[in-house]
N, C-alpha and C positions, 0 to 999 in steps of 0.2 A: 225596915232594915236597919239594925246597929251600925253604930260607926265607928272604925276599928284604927283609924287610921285619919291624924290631920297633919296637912299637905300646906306647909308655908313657903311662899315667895319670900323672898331675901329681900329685895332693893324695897324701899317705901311699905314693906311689912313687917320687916323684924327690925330692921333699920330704916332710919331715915336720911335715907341720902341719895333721894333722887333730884332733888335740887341742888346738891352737890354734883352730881355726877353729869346732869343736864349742863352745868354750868363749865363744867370738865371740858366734855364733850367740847361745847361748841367753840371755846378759848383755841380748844388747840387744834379742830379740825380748820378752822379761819386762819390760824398761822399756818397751817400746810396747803392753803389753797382753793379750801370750798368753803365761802364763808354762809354760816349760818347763827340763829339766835338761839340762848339755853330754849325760849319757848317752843321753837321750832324742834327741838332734838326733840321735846316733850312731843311734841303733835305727833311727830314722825315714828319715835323710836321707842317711844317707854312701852317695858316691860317684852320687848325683843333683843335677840342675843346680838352681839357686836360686830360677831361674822355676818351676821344678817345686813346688817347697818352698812357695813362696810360694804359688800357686794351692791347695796343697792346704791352707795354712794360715786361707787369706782366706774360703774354703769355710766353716771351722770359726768364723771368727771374724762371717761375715757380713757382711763391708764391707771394703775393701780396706785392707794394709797405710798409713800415711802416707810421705808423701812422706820425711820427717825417718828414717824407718827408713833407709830404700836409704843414706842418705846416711852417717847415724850407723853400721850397718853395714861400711860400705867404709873408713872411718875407723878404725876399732876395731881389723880385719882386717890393713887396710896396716898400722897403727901395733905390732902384735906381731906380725906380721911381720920386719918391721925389726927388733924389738930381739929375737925368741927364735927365729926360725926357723932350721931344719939342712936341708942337705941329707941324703941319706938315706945311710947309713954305706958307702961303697965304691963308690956312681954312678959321680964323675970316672973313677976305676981302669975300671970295667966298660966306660964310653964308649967308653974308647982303646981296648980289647981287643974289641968287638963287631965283627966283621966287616960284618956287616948293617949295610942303612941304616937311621934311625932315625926316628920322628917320635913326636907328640903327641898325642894325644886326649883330652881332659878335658871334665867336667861345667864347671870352673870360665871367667869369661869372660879375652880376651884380656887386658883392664888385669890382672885379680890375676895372672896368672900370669905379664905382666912385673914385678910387683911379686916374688911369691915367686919362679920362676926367678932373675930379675936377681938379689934378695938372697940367692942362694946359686951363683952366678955358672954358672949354666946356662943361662941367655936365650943369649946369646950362640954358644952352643954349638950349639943346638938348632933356633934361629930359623934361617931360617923356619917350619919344617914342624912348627909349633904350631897345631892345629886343637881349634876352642872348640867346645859344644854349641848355644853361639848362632847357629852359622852350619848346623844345622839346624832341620828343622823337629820332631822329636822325640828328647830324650836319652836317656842310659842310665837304663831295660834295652833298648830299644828299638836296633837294631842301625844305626841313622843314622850316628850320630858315626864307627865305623870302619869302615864304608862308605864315607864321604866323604872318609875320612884317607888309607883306602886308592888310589881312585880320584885325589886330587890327588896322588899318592907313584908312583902307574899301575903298581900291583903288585895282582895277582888275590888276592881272599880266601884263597885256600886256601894262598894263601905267605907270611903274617901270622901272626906268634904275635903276641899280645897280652900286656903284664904289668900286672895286675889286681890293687885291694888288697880292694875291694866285692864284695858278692854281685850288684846293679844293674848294674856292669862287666865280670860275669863271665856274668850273662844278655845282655846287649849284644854281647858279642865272639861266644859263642857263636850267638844269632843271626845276627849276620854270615858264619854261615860258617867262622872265626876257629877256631886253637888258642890255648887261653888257661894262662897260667900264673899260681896265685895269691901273692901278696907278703905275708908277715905280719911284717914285720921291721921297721914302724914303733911308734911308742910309742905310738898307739893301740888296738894289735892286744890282747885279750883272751886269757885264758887256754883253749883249743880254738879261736882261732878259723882254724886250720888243716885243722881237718876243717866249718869250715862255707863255707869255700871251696871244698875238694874236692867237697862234698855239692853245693853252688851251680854247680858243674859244669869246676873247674878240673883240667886236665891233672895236676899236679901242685904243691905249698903248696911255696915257700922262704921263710926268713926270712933269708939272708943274700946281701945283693945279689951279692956277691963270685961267687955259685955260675951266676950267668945265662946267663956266653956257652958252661956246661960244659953247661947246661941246652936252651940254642937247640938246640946241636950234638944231644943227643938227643932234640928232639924231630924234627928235620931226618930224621934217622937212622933213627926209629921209627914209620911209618907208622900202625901199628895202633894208636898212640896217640889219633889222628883219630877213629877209627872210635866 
């Protein structure tokens, strides 16, 4: 089966800045009240959407987050952003060379990731076919977000590989139907966490984006890889 269609996550895929945003995260949910560590955001929450996060937090806490969160949040987020954010080492290079067409799927909503795109000058590259978790009704692991990517992009599931940094993104794609490939080639990837993405149900772990379009081609190429 050809592959007509590659499906990139945003946070720790195209960008790196999940160790920014872990780091976000847990600064200013502990100034509002539920203290926890950037490591912990990571165990808990990478590569699920924020609504998610939130409902499961407010659960724990009993009362809903303050308004002053959301706000202070987005704030904190945009503002290192801007001053430490990368894109992820070899993207632009891999763009030009992917035959396939491209799009977006991410947990995170539209605003931040015209904020990080932009500030690594991939918005423009990639816009329009940036599709948020907000614009369904349940995120990853749940197979919504690249069903909906897929369908606005009108390429059948089974012609999508996906590139996945989360274990949540890698049960999502595979629901859909999806082949998925997992990414550990950001600064917040752990030492094994190459075999808990395989475990998690990835085709195949790279860490160097450089290897993608040699990657597309075999899974294009290797049917029984699906299976």
């Amino acid at each position: 089966m050809p592959i007509d269609l590659v499906i990139f996550d945003c946070d720790g895929v195209l960008v790196d800045s999940e160790v920014i945003s872990c780091r976000a995260h847990a600064d200013v949910l502990t100034r509002h009240g539920y203290a926890i560590t950037a490591d912990e955001v990571f165990d808990r929450f990478l590569g699920r959407s924020t609504r998610q996060a939130n409902l499961e937090i407010e659960a724990e806490l009993g009362r809903k987050l303050p308004d002053a969160y959301h706000g202070d949040l987005q704030d904190e987020l945009f503002r290192s952003f801007e001053a430490d954010l990368e894109a992820i080492r070899g993207i632009h290079d891999v763009l030009d060379r992917i035959t396939q067409r491209v799009c977006v799927a991410s947990s995170g909503s539209h605003q931040r990731m015209r904020v990080s795109l932009g500030a690594t000058g991939l918005y423009d590259r990639l816009s329009p076919n940036i599709f948020s978790a907000s614009q369904v009704k349940n995120g990853k692991p749940a197979p919504d977000l690249f069903l909906f990517a897929a369908g606005e992009m009108k390429v059948p599931a089974e012609r999508c590989v996906v590139i996945e940094d989360s274990v949540a993104g890698i049960a999502g794609a595979r629901a859909a139907g999806m082949a998925v490939l997992g990414f550990y080639g950001g600064s917040h990837c752990r030492l094994g966490y190459a075999e808990t993405l395989r475990e998690a149900g990835a085709l195949l772990a790279f860490d160097d984006m450089r290897q993608l379009p040699e990657l597309v081609r075999r899974v294009a190429g290797a049917p029984e890889l699906l299976s």
